[in-house]
C-alpha positions, 0 to 999 in steps of 0.5 A: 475583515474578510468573511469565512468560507466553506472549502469547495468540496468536488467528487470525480467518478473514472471509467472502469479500467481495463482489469475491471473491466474484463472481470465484468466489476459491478458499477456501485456509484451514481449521482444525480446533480451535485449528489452522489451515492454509494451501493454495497455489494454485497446488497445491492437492494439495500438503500444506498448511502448519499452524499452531497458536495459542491460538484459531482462529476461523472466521468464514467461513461458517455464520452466519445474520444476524438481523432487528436485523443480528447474524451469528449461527452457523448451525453449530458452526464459526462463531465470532460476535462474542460468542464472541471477546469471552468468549474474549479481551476477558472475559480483558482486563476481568478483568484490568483489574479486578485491576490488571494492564495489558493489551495487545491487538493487531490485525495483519493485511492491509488489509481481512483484518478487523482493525477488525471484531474490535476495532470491528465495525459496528452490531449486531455489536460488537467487543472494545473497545465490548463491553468499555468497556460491560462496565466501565461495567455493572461500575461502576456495580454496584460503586457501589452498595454502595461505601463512602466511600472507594471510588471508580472512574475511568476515563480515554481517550487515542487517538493515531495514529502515522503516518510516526514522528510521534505525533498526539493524536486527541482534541485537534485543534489537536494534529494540525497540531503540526510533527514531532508530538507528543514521546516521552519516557522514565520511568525507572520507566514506560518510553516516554510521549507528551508531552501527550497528552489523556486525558480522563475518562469517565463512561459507555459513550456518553462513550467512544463519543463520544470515539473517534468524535470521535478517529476524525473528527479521524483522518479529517479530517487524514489528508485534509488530508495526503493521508495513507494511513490503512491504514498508520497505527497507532492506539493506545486507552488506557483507564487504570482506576482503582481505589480500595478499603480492603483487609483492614486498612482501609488505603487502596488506589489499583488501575491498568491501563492497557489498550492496544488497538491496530489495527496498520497494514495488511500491505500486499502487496509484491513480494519486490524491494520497491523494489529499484534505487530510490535513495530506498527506505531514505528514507521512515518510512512502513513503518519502524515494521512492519518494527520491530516483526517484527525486535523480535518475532523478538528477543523469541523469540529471547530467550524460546527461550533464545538469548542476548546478543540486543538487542531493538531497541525504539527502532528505531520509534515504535509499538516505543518506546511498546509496549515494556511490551506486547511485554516487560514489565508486560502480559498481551498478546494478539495477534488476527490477522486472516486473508484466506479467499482464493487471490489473498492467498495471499502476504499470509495466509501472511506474517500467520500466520508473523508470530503463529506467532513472536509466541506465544513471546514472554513477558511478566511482568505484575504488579498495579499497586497500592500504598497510596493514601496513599503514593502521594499522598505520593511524588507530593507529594515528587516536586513538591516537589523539581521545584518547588525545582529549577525555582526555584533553576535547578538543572537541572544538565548536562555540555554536549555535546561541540560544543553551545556550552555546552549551553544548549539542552539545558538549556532542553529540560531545564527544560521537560521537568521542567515538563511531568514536574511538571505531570503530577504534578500532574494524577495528585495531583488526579485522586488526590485528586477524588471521583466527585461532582466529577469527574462536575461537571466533565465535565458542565461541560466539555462531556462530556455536551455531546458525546453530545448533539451527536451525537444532534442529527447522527443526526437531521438526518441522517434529513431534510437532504441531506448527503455522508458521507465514503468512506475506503479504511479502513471505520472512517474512512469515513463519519466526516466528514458535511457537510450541504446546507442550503436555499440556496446552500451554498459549498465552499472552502478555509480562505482563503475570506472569508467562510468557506464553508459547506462547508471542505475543505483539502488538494490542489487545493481552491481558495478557491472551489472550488465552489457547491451549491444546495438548491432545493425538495429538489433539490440541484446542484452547479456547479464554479468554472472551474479546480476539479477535481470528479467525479461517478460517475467522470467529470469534470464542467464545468458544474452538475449535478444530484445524485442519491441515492448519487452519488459525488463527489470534490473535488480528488484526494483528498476522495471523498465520496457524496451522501445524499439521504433523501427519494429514499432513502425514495421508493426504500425505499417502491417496494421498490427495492434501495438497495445502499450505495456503498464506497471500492473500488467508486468507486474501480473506477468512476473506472478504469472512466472513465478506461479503466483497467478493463471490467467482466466476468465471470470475471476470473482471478486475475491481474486481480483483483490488477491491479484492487486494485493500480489501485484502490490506485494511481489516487487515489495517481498523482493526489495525486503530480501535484497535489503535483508542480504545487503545488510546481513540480517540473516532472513530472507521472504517469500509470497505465499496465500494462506486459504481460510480452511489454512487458518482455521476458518469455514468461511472467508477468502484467500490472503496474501501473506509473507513468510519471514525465513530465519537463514541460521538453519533452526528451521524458523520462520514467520507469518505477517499478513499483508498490512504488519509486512508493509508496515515492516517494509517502510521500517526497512526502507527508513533503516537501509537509507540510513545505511546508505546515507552513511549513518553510522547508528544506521542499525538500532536495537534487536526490539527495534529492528524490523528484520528481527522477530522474537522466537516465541512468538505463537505461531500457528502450526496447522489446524484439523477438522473434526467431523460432528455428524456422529455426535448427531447419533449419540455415537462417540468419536476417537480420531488421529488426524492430521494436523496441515499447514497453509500448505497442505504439508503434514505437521504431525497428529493430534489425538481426538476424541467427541464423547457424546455423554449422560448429564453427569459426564459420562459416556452413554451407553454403547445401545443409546444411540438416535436413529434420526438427529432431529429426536434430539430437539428440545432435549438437553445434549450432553458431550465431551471434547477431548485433546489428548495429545499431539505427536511429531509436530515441527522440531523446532517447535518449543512450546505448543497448545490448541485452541478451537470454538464450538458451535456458537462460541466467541472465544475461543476455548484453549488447552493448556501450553505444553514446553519442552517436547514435540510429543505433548500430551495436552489432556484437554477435556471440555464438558459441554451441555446444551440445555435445548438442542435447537433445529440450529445446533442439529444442522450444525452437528450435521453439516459442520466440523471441529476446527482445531488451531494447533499453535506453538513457540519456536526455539530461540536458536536464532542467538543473533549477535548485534550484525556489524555492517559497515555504513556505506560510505557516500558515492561509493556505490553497492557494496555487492550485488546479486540477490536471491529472488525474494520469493525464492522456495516451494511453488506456491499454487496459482490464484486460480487454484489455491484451494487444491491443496484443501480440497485434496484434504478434503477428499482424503477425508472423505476418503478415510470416512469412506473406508469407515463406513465399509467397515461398519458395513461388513461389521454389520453384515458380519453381525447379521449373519451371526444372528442368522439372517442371510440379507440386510434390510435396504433402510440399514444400508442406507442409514450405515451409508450415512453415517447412521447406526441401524436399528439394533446394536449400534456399530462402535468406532475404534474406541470410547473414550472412558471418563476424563477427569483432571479438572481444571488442573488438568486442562479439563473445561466445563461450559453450558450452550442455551 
């Protein structure tokens, strides 16, 4: 019996990219042999957290490109290409050879590298290329000295699993297929994909060409669906075939199947994810991660000997069909894929926990082999009896409990037992086919056929203007080419007539959306009325010339850039630097033009990462808007950033957030953060391909429907700040301030007051006042914080309360909510006692403000009636086209500057306070006159300058505030500080 192993477990370190790079990121990783650690940022002399694998590879730095573009070490740290080859995939084609299956994973954050470890780029190959070459090269010397009853095959499949659906790459008209493909059960093989391709090759170009072409499929219905990529799986299998006479001359067939699979990005999320969201177990989208981390802690649980543990792999999809991998017949290696920065600390952190569990698992792999004549026998069996089941209708089964009868269970029977025979079938002809015929074949079915269309592309490439598509995942990008011949080239949707010559599909591509002509080498564009084109950012109106590289997008979710080829020759020739365009790069371009982003030098961290989120976000709020508009749902969204100051807090960092906007003229809107939108966005996207697969239950109940959010949910209306310092000098406070959103508009005022008080409550005498705060430590300090009454909030506004804490507080304390009115009078009181004024609490009355959160529910004019939209019919293309921009509305502030609107408060305060101490000034001098001095002492100027009451009669503020009282009933709160 074969013994147990443990996964191999390897981790890979990239070089800063070029955004860290320009913002000087702090390295955080090192590793020294196979060891690696991790430092936090944000204490960088702190002891560093240490992992240890099978292999740890520092790809970072020490290399040197050679003239073909191969990165090549420089010194004896660098791991290149090659080196990870021979030390993981030689391991994997070894074992392919002996029959073994085998498992290679990649896991880690978009853009950590994951696809240049398993794929590379040009001269730099990674494992799968390498690899599929190797085996060919491995082949083809075996054939030469191979006997006749010695023969190799080798066959393909690619699928995708996204949103829990299965689809099957390597044949298009699969991708539309509703729910996807079926994931069966083999009683001996485990979880397969119900017909899926698998195509036999015949060399390394045959396999290149089949998963470029799988890629192009990838792309092309991921931008149709308006899909995000990075949170896709995408599955290769390369099953190897071996037939060989053994010792004895007996007839011997050999298979592994290798699985090499690229894990959907690691996305960043906030610890809260989408907490308070109604809808966040909804979507499926992220179901499949998630369930792969609690079967990859099951399975060591199980390997460290912990028992009755349940490992969960029908929980997702991709566990389903990875079951032999994690558990099962497969010698499994894992490659994670490290970010070298400080601004993914989080993330890098998260991935290496991830593999540090993952090496306990074990497997237990054995040779796949058998006699080749029993196999063609048992085969031969197992049709026979399905094709006598299937003819006498002896598909036997206890109807379910309420199934009347069970005859659509038994139908799906019968047609899961046809299609079990027709793969039989399959695996018997396959069985039975000589190399000979099998390469006749090929070539008669177009397998050659491929690569040489291919070729043909490269070289119209070299001399016809083109666009090549951009694509948040690199192994996407550039997949899709569209050439621009001499002449008027039309650019539509599929329900075009004639068919254009250019066809995009998907959101808001119009049935004519656009003309591009080619004139003597000079290509322009010109929009139809309604279509929504940008070029370098900006929306254009009227025809346009386009330039080399220019970027341009169609609708909100087909980016694409412009080759020209003699004006990148020209360009070459003169010695200019041509620097190729990429998904972020024109993504920063469009925040750029919509004001979202400044371009500058030196951004801090914090920035960085807002500049990742809006890069992230801007093409998502876009897509969201379209479908809102397609489907009648009456709400559109906007991009907006939301400052700590804006929500409430002292300290923190700038957020990306989203503003839903009701359309129905009641004024109403509503705030998600980053994580409850995207989790939103995934929920549209499932409902909209309903849609446009024609379901006709595409749309589900208002409590379901991701575009719909109740009217009373709270919201925060706006916060203002209290200033302490006069409670400091036991000086009552009575203030009407301000109350401004995220914005900085004015959403009306609040009436304040901070009453400095005796023990039992009430207001100290007008000449008790402190000179000096610190003559307050280690005494008792007694005061009120009053809330009278809001006035002028929103009109919309239904309902409202406050909520604010003080000093030390965890909770926060909350006024009583106030319906009907827009004026409420809230008559909070809050009774304070601090037992022992610490240095602490002095700073704080010092130096520190009152935050008050003033929060409400909105009216429920909404009243959305059930929309009625008609699905839409298959093949029958965009039901109409132009779209608003989904971050239509008021400029937001740049990156760069999005806390001018709080420093502008900040200095109106300051301001107001100015004005305040002038007059205590002239109330002062005023006073000193009427006692007969004709000069002020310097010391009183200073202390009135402060905001201090000089010795004497103390200076009062407009008003005291008499008693409170109300209790509790009245919204009044009593609480004591230690």
């Amino acid at each position: 019996m074969a013994a147990a192993e443990n996964v191999k477990v390897a981790v890979r370190v990239r070089p800063f990219n070029s955004r860290e790079t320009a913002r000087n990121a702090t390295l955080i990783i090192a590793m020294n042999g196979n060891s690696t650690e991790i430092k936090n940022p944000e204490d960088l002399n702190s002891e560093p957290k240490r992992f240890a694998f099978d292999h740890s590879y520092w790809s970072h730095s020490e290399y040197n490109e050679r003239s073909d573009g191969y990165l090549e070490a420089s010194g004896s740290k660098y791991a290149d290409q090659q080196r990870v080859f021979d030390d993981l995939g030689r391991g994997v084609l070894d074992n392919a050879w002996k029959g073994y299956n085998c498992s290679l994973f990649a896991y880690g954050q978009t853009g950590s590298g994951k696809s240049y470890s398993m794929v590379g780029y040009g001269s730099n190959k990674g494992i799968v290329p390498i690899f599929c070459d190797e085996i060919f090269k491995g082949i083809e010397e075996k054939r030469k000295t191979a006997g006749k009853d010695e023969d190799y095959q080798v066959s393909l499949s690619m699928l995708e699993i996204y949103n829990e659906q299965v689809r099957d790459l390597l044949n298009a008209k699969s991708m539309t297929v509703k729910g996807g493909l079926k994931v069966r059960q083999h009683p001996s093989k485990g979880f397969y994909v119900e017909n899926l391709t698998a195509c036999g090759v015949n060399s390394y170009k045959e396999i290149d060409g089949k998963i470029n072409d799988g890629t192009r499929n990838r792309t092309v219905a991921a931008t149709n669906m308006n899909a995000t990529s990075s949170r896709a799986h995408t599955i290769v299998a390369i099953t190897f075939t071996q037939k060989q006479p053994n010792e004895t001359g007996q007839s011997m067939t050999r298979t592994s199947t290798v699985n090499l699979v690229d894990l959907a990005g690691s996305e960043r999320a906030d610890s809260t994810g989408a907490t308070g969201d109604r809808l966040k177990e909804g979507s499926a989208i992220n179901q499949s991660l998630s369930s792969l981390g609690n079967v990859i802690k099951a399975l060591a649980d199980q390997s460290m000997g912990k028992k009755k543990v349940v490992v969960p792999y029908r929980d997702s999809t991709l566990t389903r069909l990875l079951q032999n991998a994690l558990g099962g017949n497969s010698k499994t290696i894992m490659i994670a894929a490290l970010s070298p920065a400080d601004i993914n600390y989080e993330e890098t952190l998260s991935t290496l926990r991830f593999a540090d569990r993952a090496k306990a698992i074990k497997t237990t792999a054995t040779i796949n082999e058998s006699p080749t004549d029993k196999l063609i026998r048992e085969l031969r069996e197992e049709n026979a009896k399905l094709m006598e089941m299937l003819k006498s209708g002896g598909v036997v089964m206890a109807p379910a409990a309420g199934s009347g009868g069970g005859s659509e269970e038994i139908e799906e029977m019968k047609r899961q037992m046809e299609e079990e025979l027709r793969k039989k079938e399959e695996e018997l002809e396959n069985l039975t086919k000589s190399y000979e015929q099998r390469m006749a074949e090929s070539a008669q079915s177009g397998g050659s056929g491929t690569v040489q269309m291919h070729q043909k592309e490269e070289g119209d490439k070299k001399v016809i203007p083109h666009f090549w598509n951009l694509n948040e995942d690199p192994a996407l990008t550039g997949m899709i080419v569209h050439f621009i011949k001499p002449g008027k080239n039309r650019l539509g949707n599929k329900t075009a007539s004639p068919p254009p010559e250019i066809q995009l599909n998907g959101l808001s591509i119009q049935k004519d959306h656009c003309e591009i002509t080619n004139k003597d080498g000079n290509v322009a564009i010109k929009p139809s009325p309604s279509a929504q084109i940008m070029i370098n950012g900006a929306k254009i109106t009227k025809e346009t010339k386009l330039s080399h590289n220019d970027r341009v997008s169609f609708g909100p979710n087909h980016l694409y850039v412009f080759h020209h080829p003699q004006d990148y020759a020209k360009k070459v020739n003169a010695g200019e630097k041509v620097d190729t365009p990429t998904f972020d790069t024109a993504q920063e371009e469009i925040a750029k033009q919509s004001g979202l982003m400044t371009a500058s030098d030196g951004t801090s961290k914090d920035d960085l990462l807002l500049q990742e989120d809006l890069i992230q976000m801007l093409p998502m709020v876009g897509e969201a808007t379209a479908m809102a508009e397609e489907l009648k749902k009456g709400v559109k969204f906007e991009i907006t950033l939301v400052s700590p100051q804006a929500r409430g807090q002292k300290d923190g960092k700038t957020e990306v957030m989203v503003k839903m906007i009701a359309l129905d003229g009641s004024g109403n809107d509503w705030l998600w953060d980053r994580n409850k939108f995207i989790n939103r966005k995934f929920l549209m996207q499932e409902m909209y391909q309903n849609y446009v697969e024609g379901d006709a239950d595409w749309d589900v109940p208002q409590d379901k429907d991701p575009f719909w959010e109740p009217a009373d949910v709270e919201k925060l209306i706006g916060t203002t700040h209290v200033l302490l310092q006069s409670m400091a000098y036991n000086i009552d406070l009575e203030e009407n301030l301000v109350i401004s959103d995220y914005k900085g508009n004015d959403q009306g005022h609040l009436d304040v007051a901070v009453v400095p008080c005796t023990k039992d409550f009430t207001p100290v005498p007008e000449d008790d006042f402190v000179e000096d705060p610190k003559e307050l430590k280690g005494k008792p300090v007694y005061c009120k914080i009053v809330i009278k009454s809001a006035r002028g909030l929103p009109s919309n506004i239904d309902k409202s309360f406050c909520r604010y804490k003080f000093y030390l507080d965890k909770d926060y304390t909350q006024t009583k909510e106030i319906a009907g009115t827009i004026n409420p009078d809230f008559q909070h009181e809050n009774k304070i006692t601090v037992k022992s004024a610490t240095e602490q609490f002095i700073e704080y009355l010092n130096s520190e403000s009152l935050y008050i959160e003033v929060w409400g529910r909105q009216k429920d004019r909404m009243g959305r009636e059930k929309t009625v939209v008609a699905p839409k019919a298959k093949d029958k293309g965009d039901k109409k086209g132009g779209v608003s921009n989904g971050n239509a509305g008021a400029p937001l502030p740049p990156i760069g500057d999005n806390k001018a609107k709080e420093e502008a408060n900040m200095y109106k305060k300051q301001a107001a306070e100015s004005d305040k101490k002038l007059t205590s000034i002239n109330d002062y001098l005023k006073k000193r006159k009427a006692m007969g001095h004709d000069a002020m002492r310097m010391e009183d100027v200073e202390a009135l300058l402060a905001g201090r009451v000089p010795p004497g009669r103390p200076v009062q503020t407009p008003a005291t505030i008499q008693g409170g009282g109300g209790g509790e009933a009245d919204g009044s709160k009593a609480c004591t500080i230690q």
